[in-house]
N, C-alpha and C positions, 0 to 999 in steps of 0.2 A: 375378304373375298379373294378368290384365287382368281389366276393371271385367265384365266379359259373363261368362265365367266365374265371377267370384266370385258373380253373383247370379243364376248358375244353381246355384250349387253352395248359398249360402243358401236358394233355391226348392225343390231338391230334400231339403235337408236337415229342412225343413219338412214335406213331401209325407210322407218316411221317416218322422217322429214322430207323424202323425196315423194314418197306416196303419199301425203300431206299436202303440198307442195303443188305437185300433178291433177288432186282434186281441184284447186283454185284454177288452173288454167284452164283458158277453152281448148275444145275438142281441135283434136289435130299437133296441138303444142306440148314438145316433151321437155324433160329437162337430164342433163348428165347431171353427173356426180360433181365434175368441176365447174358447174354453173349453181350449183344449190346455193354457197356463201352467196354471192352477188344475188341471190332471188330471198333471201331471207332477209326480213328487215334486220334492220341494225341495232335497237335496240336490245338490249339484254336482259335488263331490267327498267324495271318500274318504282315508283314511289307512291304510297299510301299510307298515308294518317302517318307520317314520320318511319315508316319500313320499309324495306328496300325487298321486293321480288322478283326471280325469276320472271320474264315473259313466259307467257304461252307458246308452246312449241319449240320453246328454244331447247339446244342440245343438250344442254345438263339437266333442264326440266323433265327432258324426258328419258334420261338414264336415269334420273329421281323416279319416275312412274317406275322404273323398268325394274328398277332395284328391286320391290314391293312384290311384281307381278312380273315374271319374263315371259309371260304369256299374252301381254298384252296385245290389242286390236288398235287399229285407227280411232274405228268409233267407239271405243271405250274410251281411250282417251278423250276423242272430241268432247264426248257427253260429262265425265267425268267434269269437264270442266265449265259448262256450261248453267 
C-alpha cells in the first residue's frame, strides 16, 4: 500500500471513531480530537475460545474494515458487526 492511501485510510479511521463516538453521547455533548483516547475504552482486545481479537471499534479494527472498503459508512460498519 502506498504512503497516500495509508494516511487516508489513518484520517478516515479517525473521522469513523469520533463520529462513532458522538452518536453515544447525549445531545448537546461534543467531543475533540484530544479527548477521543480518554472516551475510548481501553481495552484492545478480547479473548475467545483461546484467540485473541481486535475490539470493536477499536483503531486498527477499523483500518482492517477500511483496508477491504475505503468507502466505508458508520452504519456499515456498525451492522457489519452486529
Amino acid at each position: 500500500m502506498n504512503g497516500k492511501k495509508s494516511k487516508l485510510i489513518r484520517r478516515r479511521a479517525r473521522e469513523l471513531q469520533m463520529e462513532w463516538i458522538s452518536s453515544l453521547l447525549p445531545e448537546g455533548e461534543t467531543i475533540t480530537a484530544e479527548k477521543l483516547d480518554e472516551a475510548l475504552p481501553s481495552d484492545k482486545y478480547y479473548m475467545s475460545m483461546g484467540t485473541l481479537y481486535l475490539s470493536f471499534m477499536n483503531y486498527k479494527w477499523i483500518e482492517k474494515k477500511l483496508k477491504k472498503d475505503i468507502n466505508l459508512k458508520l452504519e456499515n460498519l456498525i451492522n457489519s458487526n452486529a
